[in-house]
Kinemage of the C-alpha trace (Angstrom):
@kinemage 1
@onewidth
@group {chain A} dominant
@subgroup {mainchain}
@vectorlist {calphas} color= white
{ca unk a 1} P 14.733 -5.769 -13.352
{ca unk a 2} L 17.487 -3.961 -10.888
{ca unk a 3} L 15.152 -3.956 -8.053
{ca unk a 4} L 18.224 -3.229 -5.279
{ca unk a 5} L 16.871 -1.885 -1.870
{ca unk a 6} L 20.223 -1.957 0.354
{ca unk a 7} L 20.417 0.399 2.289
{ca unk a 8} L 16.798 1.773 2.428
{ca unk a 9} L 14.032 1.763 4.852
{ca unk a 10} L 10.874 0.361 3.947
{ca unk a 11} L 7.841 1.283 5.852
{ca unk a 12} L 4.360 -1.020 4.567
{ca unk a 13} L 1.141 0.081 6.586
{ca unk a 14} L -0.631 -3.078 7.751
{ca unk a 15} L 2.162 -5.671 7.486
{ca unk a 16} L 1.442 -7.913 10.044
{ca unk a 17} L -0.590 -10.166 7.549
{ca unk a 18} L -2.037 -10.705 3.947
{ca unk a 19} L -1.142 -8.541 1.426
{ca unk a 20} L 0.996 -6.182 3.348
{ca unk a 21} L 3.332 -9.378 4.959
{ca unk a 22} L 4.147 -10.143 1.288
{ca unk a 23} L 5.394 -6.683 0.575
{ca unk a 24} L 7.542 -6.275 3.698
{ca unk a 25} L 8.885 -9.612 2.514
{ca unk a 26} L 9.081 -8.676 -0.484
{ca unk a 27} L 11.044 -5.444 0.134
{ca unk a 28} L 13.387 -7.263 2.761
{ca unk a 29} L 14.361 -9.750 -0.176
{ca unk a 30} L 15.907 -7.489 -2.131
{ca unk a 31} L 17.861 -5.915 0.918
{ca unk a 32} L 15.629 -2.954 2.438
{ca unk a 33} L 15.101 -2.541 6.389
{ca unk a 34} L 11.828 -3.376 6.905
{ca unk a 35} L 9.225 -1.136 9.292
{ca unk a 36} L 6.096 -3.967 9.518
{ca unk a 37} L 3.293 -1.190 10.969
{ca unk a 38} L 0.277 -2.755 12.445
{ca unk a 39} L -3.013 -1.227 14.395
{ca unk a 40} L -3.600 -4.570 16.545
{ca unk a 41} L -2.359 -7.171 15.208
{ca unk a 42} L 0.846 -6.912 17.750
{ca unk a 43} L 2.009 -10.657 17.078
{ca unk a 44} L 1.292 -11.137 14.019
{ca unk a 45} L 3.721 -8.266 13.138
{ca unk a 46} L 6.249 -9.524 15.731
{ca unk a 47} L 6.282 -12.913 13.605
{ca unk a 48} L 6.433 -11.006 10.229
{ca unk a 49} L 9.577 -8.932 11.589
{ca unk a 50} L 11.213 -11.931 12.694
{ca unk a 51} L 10.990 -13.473 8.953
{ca unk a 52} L 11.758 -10.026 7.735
{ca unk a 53} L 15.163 -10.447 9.494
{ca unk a 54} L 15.760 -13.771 8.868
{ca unk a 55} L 16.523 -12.309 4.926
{ca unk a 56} L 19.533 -10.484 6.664
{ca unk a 57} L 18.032 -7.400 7.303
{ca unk a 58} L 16.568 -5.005 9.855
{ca unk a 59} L 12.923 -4.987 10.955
{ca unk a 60} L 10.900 -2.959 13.243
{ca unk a 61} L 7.019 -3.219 14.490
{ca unk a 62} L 5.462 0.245 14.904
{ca unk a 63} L 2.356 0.468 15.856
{ca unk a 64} L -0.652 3.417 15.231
{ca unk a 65} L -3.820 4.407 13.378
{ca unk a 66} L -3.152 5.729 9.873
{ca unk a 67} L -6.446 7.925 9.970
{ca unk a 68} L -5.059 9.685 13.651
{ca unk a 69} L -2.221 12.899 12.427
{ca unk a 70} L -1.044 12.441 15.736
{ca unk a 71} L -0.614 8.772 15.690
{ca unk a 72} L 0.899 8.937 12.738
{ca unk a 73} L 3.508 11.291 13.376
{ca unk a 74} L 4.229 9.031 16.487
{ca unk a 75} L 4.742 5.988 14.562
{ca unk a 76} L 7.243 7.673 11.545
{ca unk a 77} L 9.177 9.177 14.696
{ca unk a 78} L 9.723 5.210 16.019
{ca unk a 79} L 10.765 4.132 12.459
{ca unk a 80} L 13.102 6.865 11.980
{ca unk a 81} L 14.717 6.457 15.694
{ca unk a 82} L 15.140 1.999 14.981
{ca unk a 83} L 15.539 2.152 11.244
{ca unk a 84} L 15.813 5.663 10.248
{ca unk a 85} L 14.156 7.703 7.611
{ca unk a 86} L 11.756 6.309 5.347
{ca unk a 87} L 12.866 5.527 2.117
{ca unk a 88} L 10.191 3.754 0.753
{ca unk a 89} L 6.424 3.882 1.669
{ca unk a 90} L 3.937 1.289 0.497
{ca unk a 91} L 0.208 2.241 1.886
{ca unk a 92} L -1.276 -1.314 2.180
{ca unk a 93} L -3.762 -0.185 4.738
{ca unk a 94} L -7.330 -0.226 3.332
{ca unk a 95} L -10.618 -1.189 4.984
{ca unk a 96} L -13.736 -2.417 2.767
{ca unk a 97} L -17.129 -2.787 3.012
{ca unk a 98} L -18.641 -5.782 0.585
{ca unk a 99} L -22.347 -4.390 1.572
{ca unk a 100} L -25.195 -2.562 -0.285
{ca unk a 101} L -24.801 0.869 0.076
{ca unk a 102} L -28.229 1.267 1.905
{ca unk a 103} L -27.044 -1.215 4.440
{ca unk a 104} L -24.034 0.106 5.505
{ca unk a 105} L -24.388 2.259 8.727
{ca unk a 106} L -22.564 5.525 9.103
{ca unk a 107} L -19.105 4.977 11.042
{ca unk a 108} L -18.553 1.797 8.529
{ca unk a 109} L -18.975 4.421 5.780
{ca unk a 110} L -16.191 6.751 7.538
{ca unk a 111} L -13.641 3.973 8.338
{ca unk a 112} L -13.357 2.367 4.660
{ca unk a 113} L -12.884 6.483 3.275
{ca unk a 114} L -10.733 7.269 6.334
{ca unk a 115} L -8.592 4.100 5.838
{ca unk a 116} L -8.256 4.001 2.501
{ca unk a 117} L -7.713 8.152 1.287
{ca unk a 118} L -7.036 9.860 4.883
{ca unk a 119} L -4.514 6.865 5.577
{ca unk a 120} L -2.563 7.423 2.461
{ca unk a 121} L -2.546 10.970 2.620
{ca unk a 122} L -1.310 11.428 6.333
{ca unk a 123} L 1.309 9.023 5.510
{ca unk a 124} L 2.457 10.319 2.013
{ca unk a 125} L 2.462 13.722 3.891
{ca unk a 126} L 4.814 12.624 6.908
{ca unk a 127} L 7.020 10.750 4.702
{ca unk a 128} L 8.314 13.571 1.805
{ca unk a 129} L 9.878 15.861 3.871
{ca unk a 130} L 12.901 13.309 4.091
{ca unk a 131} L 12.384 11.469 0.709
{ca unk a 132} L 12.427 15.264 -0.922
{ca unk a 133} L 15.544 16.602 1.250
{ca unk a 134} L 17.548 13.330 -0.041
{ca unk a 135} L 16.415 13.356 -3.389
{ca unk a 136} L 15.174 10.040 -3.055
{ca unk a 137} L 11.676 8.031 -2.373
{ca unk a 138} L 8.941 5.857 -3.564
{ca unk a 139} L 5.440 5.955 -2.288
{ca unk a 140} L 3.091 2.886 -3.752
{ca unk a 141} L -0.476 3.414 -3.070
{ca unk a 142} L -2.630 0.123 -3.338
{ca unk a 143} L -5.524 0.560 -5.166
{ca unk a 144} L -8.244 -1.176 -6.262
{ca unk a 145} L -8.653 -2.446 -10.461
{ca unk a 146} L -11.978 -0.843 -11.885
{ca unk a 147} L -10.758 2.647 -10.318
{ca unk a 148} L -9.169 3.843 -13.666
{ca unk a 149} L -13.085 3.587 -14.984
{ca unk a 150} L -14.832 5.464 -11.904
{ca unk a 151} L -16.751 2.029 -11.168
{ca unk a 152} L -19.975 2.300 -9.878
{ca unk a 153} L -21.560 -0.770 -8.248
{ca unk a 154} L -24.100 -0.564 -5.158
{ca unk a 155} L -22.000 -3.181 -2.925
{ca unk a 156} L -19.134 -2.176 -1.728
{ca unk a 157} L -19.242 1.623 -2.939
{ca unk a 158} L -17.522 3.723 -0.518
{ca unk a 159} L -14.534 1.236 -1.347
{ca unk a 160} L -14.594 2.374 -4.436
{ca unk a 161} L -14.996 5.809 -4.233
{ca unk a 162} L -12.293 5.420 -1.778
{ca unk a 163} L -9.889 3.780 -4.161
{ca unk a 164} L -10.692 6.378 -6.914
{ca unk a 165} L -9.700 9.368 -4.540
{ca unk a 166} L -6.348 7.253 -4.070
{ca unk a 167} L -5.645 7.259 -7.334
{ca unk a 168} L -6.285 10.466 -7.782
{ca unk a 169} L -4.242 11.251 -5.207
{ca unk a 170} L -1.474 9.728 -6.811
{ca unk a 171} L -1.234 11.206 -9.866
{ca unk a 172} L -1.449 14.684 -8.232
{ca unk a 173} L 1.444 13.639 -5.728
{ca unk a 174} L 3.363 12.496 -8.702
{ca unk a 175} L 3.024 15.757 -10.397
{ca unk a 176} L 4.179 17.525 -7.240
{ca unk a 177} L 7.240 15.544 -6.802
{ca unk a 178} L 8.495 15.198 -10.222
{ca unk a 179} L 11.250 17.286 -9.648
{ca unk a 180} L 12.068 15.986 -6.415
{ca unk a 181} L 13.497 12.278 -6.858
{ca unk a 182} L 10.446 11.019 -5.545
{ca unk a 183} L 8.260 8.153 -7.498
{ca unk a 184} L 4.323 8.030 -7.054
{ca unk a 185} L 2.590 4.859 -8.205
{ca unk a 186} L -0.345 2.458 -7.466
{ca unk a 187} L -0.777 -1.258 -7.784
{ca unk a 188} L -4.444 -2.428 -8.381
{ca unk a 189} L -5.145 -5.616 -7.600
{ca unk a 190} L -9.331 -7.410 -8.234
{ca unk a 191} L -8.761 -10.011 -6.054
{ca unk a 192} L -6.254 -11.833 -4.048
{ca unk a 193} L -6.375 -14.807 -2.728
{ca unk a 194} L -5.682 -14.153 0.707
{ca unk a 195} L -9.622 -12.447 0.737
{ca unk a 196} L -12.322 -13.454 3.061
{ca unk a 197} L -14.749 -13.510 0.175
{ca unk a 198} L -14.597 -14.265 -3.535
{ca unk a 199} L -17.063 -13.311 -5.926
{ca unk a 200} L -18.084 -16.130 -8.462
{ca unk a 201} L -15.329 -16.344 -11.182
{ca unk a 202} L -12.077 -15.394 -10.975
{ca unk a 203} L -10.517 -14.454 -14.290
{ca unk a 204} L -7.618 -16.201 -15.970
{ca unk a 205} L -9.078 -19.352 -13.571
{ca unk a 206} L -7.385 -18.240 -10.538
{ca unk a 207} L -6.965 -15.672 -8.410
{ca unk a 208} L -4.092 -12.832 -8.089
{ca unk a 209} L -1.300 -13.904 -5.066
{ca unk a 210} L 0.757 -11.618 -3.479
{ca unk a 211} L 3.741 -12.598 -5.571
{ca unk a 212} L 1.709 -11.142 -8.376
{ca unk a 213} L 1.065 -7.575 -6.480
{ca unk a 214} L 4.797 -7.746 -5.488
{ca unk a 215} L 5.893 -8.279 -8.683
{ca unk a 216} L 4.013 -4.750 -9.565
{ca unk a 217} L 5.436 -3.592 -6.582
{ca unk a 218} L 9.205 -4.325 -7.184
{ca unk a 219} L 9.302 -2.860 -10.676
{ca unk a 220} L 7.909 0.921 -9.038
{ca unk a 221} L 11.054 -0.159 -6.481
{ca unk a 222} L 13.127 -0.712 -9.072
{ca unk a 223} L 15.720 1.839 -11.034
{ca unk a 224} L 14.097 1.095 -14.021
{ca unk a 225} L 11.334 2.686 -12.907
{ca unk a 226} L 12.988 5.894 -12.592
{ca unk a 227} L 11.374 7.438 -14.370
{ca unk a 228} L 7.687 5.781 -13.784
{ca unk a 229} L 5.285 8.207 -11.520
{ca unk a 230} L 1.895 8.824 -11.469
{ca unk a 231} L 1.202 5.147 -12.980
{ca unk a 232} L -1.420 2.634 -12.181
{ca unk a 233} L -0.596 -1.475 -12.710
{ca unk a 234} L -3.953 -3.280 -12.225
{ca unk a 235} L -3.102 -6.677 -11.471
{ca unk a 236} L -5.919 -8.554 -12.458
{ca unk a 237} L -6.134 -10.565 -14.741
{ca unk a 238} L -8.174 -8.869 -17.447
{ca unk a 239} L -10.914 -7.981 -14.922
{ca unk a 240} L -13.645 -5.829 -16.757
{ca unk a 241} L -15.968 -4.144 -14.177
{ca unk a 242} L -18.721 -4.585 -16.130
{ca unk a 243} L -18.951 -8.261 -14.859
{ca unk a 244} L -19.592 -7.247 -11.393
């Protein structure tokens, strides 16, 4: 897989830890600068810049609030002026909910859909004016496996419904950038095992890592995946939401 990122600028939303650490890392390996955004996690994302450039590349720590237009404008305008424009966009950012529906009070409701869809939208938005007037980009949504199936579950729903509009969203920015030079993908992962919470079996024995979402991650990066958009990898193991 020719996965060769020299000379780009990656820019993961919520890199300072997890999931979204392992794709800056992942991006800086294989020779993109690295933008490591982060809400308030300030040195946490200091420590993940400083590994990003100890792989012999750039790094930069923006901070701002994917679900603010404003804040988001503010925080492409400090990758573009340390890094430059942004090649590559991987929305990582994605809050969740593992509650009853019943139980879960109003603003919770509006953070995990705000996160999750508004977040990838704003950013997707701010980032293709460049990637379309260089005839270049990748955008990798994270979503969630089960969305392909519109899963319905009581715990945990606006997640999902969340996750569902992402993917939807990604197949319709796909088909609006397919003559542009831009890619539009999503990586699904059940669970990793960086979570806070595991549900009782884990299929395949173990867990998913972040070298396993990566993975997904790098081929979407990757020239041979030039002609890959509007594609969903679920890594997961053989997950079937019917065992929720």
């Amino acid at each position: 897989m020719d996965t060769d990122l020299s000379g780009r600028v990656a820019l993961v939303t919520g890199s300072a830890s997890g999931v979204g650490r392992g794709f800056a890392l992942a991006c800086a390996d294989h020779g993109a600068d690295v933008a490591v955004h982060y809400r308030s996690s300030d040195a946490e994302a200091a420590a993940t810049a400083a590994d990003v450039r100890d792989r012999g590349v750039d790094a930069a720590t923006v901070q701002g609030d994917v679900t603010d237009p404003g804040s988001v404008d503010a925080l492409f305008d400090s990758v573009e002026a340390e890094l430059g424009a942004v090649d590559v966009l991987v929305n990582n950012v994605g809050a969740f909910a593992p509650q009853h529906w019943a139980d879960i009070d109003f603003e919770t409701w509006q953070t995990v859909l705000h996160t999750n869809v508004n977040g990838t939208y704003l950013c997707s938005k701010r980032a293709l004016p460049a990637m379309r007037e260089q005839g270049w980009g990748r955008i990798v949504n994270v979503g969630y496996a089960g969305s392909e199936q519109a899963l319905v579950h009581p715990k945990n729903t606006p997640y999902f419904i969340a996750k569902t509009g992402v993917l939807m969203f990604t197949r319709m920015l796909a088909a609006d950038t397919q003559d542009d030079g831009v890619t539009v993908n999503a990586v699904s992962p059940y669970v990793v095992d960086t979570s806070d919470a595991f549900p009782d079996a884990a299929p395949r024995g173990r867990w998913a890592t972040v070298d396993d979402l990566a993975a997904a991650l790098l081929f979407f990066l990757s020239d041979d995946a030039e002609y890959v958009s509007g594609e969903n990898i679920e890594v997961d193991g053989g997950f079937l939401p019917e065992k929720l």
